[in-house]
N, CA, C and O of each residue as an XYZ file, in Angstrom:
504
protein
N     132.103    101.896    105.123
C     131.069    101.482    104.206
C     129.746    101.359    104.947
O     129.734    100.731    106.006
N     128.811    101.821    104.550
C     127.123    101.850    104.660
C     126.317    100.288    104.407
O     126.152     99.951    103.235
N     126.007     99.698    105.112
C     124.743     98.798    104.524
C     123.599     98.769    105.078
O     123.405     98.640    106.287
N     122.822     98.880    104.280
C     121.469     99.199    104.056
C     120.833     97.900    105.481
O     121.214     96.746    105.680
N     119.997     98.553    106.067
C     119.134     97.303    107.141
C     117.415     98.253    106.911
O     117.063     99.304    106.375
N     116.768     97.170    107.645
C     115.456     97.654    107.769
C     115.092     99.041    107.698
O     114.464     99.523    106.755
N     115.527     99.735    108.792
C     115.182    100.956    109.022
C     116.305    102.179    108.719
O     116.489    103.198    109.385
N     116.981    101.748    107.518
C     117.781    102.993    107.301
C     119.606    102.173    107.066
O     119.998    101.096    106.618
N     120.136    103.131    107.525
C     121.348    102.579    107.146
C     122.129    102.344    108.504
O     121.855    103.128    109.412
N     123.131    101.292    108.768
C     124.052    101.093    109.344
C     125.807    101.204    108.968
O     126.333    101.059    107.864
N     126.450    101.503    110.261
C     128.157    101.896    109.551
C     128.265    100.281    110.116
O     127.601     99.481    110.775
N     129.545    100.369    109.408
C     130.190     99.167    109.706
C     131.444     99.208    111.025
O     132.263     98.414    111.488
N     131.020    100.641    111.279
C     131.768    101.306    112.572
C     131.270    101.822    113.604
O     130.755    102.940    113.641
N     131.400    100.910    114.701
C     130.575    101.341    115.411
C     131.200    102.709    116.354
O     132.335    103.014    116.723
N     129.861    103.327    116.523
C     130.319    104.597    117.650
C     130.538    104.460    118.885
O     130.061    103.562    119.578
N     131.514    105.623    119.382
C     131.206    105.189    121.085
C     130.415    106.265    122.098
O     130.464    106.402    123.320
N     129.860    106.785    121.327
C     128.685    107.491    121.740
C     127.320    107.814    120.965
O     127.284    107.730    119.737
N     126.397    108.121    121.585
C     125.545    108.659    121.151
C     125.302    109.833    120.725
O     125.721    110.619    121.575
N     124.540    110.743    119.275
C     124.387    111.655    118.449
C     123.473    111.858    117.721
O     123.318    111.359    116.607
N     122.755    112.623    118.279
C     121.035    112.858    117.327
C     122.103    113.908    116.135
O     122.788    114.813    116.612
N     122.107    113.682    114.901
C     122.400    115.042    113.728
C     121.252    116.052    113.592
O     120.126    115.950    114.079
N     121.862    117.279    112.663
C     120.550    117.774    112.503
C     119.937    117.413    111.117
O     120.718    117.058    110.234
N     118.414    117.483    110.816
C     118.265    116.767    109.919
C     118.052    117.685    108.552
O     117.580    118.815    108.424
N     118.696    116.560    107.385
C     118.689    117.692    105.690
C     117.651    116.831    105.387
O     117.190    115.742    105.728
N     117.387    118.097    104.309
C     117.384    119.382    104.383
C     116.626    120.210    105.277
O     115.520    119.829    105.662
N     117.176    121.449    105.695
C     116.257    122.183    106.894
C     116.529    123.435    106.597
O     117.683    123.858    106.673
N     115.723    124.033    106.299
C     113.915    123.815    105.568
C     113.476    122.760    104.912
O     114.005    122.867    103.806
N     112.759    121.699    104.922
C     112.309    120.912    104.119
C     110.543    121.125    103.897
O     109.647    121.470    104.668
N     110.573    120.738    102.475
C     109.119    120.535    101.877
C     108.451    119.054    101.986
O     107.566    118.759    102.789
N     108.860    118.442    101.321
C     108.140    116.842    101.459
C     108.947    115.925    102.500
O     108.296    115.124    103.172
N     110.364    116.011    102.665
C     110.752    114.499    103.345
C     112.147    115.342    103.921
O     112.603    116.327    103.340
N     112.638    114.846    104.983
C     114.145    115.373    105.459
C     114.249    114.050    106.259
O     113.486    113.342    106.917
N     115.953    114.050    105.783
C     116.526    112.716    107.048
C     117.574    112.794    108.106
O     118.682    113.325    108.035
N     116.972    112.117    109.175
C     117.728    112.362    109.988
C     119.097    111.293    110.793
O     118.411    110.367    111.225
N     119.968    111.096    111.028
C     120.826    110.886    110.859
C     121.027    110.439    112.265
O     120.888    111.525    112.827
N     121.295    109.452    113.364
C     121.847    109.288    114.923
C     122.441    108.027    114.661
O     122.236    107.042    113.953
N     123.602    108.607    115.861
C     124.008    106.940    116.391
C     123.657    106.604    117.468
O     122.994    107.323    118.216
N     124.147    105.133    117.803
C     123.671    104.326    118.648
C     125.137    103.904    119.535
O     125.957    103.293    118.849
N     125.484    104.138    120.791
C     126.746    103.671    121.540
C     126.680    102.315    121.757
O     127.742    101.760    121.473
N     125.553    101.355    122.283
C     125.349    100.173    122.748
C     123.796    100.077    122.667
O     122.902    100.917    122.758
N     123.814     98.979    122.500
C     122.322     97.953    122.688
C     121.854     98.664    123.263
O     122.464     99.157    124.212
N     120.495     99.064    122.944
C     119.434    100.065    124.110
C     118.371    100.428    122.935
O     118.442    100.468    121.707
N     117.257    100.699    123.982
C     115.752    101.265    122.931
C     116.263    102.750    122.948
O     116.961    103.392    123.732
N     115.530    103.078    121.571
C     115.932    104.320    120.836
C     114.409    104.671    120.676
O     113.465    103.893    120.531
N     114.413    105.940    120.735
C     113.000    106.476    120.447
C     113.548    108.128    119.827
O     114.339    108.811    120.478
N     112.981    108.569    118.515
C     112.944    109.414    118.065
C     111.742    109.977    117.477
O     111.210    109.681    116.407
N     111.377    110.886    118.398
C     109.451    110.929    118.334
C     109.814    112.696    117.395
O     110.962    113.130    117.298
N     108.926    113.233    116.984
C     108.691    114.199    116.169
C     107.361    115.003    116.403
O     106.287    114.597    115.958
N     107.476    116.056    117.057
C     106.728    116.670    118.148
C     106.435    118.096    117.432
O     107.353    118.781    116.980
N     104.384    118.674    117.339
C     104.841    120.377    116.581
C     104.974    121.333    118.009
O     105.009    120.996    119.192
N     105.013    122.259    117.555
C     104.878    123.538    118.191
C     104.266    123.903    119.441
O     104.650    124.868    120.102
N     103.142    123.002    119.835
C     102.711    123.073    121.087
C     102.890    121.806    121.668
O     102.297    121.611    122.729
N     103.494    121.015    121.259
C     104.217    119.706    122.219
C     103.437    117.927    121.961
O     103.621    116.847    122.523
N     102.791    118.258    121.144
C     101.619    117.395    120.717
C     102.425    116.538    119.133
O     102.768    117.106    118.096
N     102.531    114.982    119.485
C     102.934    114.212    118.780
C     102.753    113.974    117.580
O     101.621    113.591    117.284
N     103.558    114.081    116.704
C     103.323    114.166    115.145
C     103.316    112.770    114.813
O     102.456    112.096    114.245
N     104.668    112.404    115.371
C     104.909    110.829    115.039
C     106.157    110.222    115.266
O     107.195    110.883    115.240
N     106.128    108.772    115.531
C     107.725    107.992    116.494
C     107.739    107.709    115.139
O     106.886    107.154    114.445
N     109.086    108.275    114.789
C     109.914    107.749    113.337
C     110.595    106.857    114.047
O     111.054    106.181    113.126
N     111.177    106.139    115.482
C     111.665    104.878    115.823
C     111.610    104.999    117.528
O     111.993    105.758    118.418
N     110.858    103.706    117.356
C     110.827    102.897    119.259
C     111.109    101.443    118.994
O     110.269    100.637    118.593
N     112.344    101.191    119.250
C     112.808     99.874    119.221
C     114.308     99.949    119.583
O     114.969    100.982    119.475
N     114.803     98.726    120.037
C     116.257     98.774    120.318
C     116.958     98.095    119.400
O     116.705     97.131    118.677
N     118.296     99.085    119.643
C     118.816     99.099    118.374
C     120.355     98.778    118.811
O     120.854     99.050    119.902
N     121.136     97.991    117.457
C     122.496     97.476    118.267
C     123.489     98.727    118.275
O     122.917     99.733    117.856
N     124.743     98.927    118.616
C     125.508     99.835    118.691
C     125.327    100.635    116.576
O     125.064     99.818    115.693
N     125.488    101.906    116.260
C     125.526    101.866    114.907
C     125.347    102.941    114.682
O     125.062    103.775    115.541
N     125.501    103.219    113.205
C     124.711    104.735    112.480
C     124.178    104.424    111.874
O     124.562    103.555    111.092
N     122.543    105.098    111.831
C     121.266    104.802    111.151
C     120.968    106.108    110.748
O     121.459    107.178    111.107
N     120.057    105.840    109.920
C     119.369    106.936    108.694
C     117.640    106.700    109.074
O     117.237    105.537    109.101
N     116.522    107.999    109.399
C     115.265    107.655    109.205
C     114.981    108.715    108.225
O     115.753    109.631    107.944
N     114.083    108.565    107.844
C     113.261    109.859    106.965
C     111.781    110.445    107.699
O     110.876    109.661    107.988
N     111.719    111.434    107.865
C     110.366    112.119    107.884
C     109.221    112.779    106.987
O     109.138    114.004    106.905
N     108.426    112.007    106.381
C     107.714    112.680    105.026
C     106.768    114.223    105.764
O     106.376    114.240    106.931
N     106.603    115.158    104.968
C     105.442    115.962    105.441
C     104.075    115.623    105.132
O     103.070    115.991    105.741
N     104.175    114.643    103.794
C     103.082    114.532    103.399
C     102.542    112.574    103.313
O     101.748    112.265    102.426
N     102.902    111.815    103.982
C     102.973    110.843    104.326
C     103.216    110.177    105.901
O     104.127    110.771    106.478
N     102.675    109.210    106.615
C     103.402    108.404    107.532
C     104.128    107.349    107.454
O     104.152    106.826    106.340
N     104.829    106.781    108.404
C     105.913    105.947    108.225
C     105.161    104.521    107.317
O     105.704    103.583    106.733
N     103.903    104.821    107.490
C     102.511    103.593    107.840
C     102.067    103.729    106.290
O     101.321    102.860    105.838
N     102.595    105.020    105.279
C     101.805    105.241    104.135
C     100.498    106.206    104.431
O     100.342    106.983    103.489
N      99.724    106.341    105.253
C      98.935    107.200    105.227
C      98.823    108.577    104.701
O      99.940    109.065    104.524
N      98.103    109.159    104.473
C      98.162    111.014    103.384
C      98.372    111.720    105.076
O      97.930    111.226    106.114
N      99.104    112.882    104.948
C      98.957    113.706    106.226
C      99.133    114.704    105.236
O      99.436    114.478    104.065
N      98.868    116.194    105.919
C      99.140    117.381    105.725
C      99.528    118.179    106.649
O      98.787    118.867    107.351
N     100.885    118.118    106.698
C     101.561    118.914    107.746
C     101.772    120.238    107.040
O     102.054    120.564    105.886
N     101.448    121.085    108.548
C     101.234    122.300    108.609
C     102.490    123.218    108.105
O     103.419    122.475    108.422
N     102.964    124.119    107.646
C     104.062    124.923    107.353
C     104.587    125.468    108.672
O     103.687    126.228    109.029
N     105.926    125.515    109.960
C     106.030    125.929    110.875
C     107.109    124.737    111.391
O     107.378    123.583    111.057
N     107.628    125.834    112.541
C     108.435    124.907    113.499
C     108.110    123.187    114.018
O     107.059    122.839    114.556
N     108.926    122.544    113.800
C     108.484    121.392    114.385
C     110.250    120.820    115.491
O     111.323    121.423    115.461
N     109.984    119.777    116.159
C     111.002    119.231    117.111
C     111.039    117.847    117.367
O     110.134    117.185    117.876
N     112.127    117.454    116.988
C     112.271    116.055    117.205
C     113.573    115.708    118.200
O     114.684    116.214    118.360
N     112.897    114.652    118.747
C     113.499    114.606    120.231
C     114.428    112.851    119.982
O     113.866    111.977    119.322
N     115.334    112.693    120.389
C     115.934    111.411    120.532
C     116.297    110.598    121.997
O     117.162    111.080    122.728
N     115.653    109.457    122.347
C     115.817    109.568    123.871
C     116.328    107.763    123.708
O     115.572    106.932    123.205
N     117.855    107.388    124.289
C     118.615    106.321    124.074
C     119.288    106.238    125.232
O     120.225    107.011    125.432
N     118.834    105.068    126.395
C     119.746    105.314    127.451
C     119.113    106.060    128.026
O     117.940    106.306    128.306
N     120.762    106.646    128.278
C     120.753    107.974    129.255
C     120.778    109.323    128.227
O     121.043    110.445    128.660
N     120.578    109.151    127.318
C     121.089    110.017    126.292
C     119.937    110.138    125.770
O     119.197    109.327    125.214
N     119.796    111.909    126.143
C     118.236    112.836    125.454
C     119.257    114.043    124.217
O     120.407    114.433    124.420
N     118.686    114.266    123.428
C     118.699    115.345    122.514
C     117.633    115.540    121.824
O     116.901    114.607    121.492
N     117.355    117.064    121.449
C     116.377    117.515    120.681
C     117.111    118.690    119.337
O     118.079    119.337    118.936
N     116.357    118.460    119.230
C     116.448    119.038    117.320
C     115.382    120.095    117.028
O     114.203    119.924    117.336
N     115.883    121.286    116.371
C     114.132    122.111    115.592
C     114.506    122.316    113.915
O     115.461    122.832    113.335
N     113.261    121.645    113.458
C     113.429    121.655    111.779
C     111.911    122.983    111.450
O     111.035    123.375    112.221
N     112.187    123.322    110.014
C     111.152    124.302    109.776
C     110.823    123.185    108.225
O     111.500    122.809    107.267
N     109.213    122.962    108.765
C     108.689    122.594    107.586
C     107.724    123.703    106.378
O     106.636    124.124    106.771
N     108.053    123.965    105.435
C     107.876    124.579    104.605
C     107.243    123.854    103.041
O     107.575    123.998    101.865
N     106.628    123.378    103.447
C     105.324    122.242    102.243
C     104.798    123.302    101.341
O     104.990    123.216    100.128
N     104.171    124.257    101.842
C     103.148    125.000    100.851
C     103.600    125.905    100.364
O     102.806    126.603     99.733
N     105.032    126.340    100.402
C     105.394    126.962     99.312
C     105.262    126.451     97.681
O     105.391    125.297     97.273
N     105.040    127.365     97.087
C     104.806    126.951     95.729
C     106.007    127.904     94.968
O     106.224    129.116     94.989
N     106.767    126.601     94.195
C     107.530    127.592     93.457
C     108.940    127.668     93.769
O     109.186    126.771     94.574
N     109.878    128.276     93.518
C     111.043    128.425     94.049
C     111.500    129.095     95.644
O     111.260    130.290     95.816
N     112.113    128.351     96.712
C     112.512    129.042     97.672
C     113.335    130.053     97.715
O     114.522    129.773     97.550
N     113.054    131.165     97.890
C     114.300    131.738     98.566
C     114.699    132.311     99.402
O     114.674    131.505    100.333
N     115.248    133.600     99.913
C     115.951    133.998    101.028
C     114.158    135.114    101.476
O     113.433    135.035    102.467
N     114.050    136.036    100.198
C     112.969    136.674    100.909
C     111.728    136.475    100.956
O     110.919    137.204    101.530
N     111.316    134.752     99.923
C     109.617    134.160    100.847
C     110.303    133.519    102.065
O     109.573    133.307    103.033
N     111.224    133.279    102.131
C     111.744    132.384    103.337
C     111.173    133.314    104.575
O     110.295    133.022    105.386
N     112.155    134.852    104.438
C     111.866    135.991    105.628
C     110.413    135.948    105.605
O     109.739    135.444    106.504
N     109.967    136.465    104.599
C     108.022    136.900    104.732
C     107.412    135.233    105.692
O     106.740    134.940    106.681
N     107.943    134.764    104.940
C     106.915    133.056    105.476
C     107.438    133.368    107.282
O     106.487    133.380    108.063
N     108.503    133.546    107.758
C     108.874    133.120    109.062
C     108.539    134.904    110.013
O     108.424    135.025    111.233
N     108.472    135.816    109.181
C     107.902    137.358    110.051
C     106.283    136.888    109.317
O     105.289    137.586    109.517
């Protein structure tokens, strides 16, 4: 069973390791979530980085108890509420806990208008 805490969700089971997921939906337009656990007590940082290495934004820097948590990433919002307009293109989010680094690549796709599919998908990415 899931219960809901501050920043997302916790299991009622704890893990014995650490696990950045990859995050749904990917391709995303407005918001995708991403999904890690936590092995033991330790600061967690899951920063969200574009294409040339330059910081989008820490969806979490804080320590966190052993667990599985849920964050969200808006394209068109910050964690803070602010308006952003993120760009259509590769982006990377990195998870660094411990000793434990993983990275992730999501494709944000905002300015499509209309229905996705397989061949604006190809045209948008050639």
């Amino acid at each position: 069973m899931l219960t809901q805490t501050k920043n997302g969700y916790e299991s009622d089971l704890e893990p014995t390791e650490f696990y950045l997921s990859p995050n749904y939906p990917n391709p995303f337009r407005e918001k995708t979530t991403i999904k890690y656990c936590v092995a033991y007590e330790t600061r967690v940082q899951i920063t969200v980085y574009n294409h040339d290495g330059d910081v989008i934004e820490k969806l979490v820097d804080e320590v966190k108890q052993p667990g599985t948590y849920v964050t969200e990433f808006s394209a068109v919002r910050t964690h803070s509420g602010e308006v952003r307009n993120l760009s259509p293109g590769y982006y990377c989010y990195c998870m660094i806990a411990g000793d434990y680094t993983s990275e992730k690549i999501w494709l944000c796709i905002n300015h499509f208008s209309g229905k996705i599919n397989m061949k604006s998908l190809l045209q948008f990415l050639w």
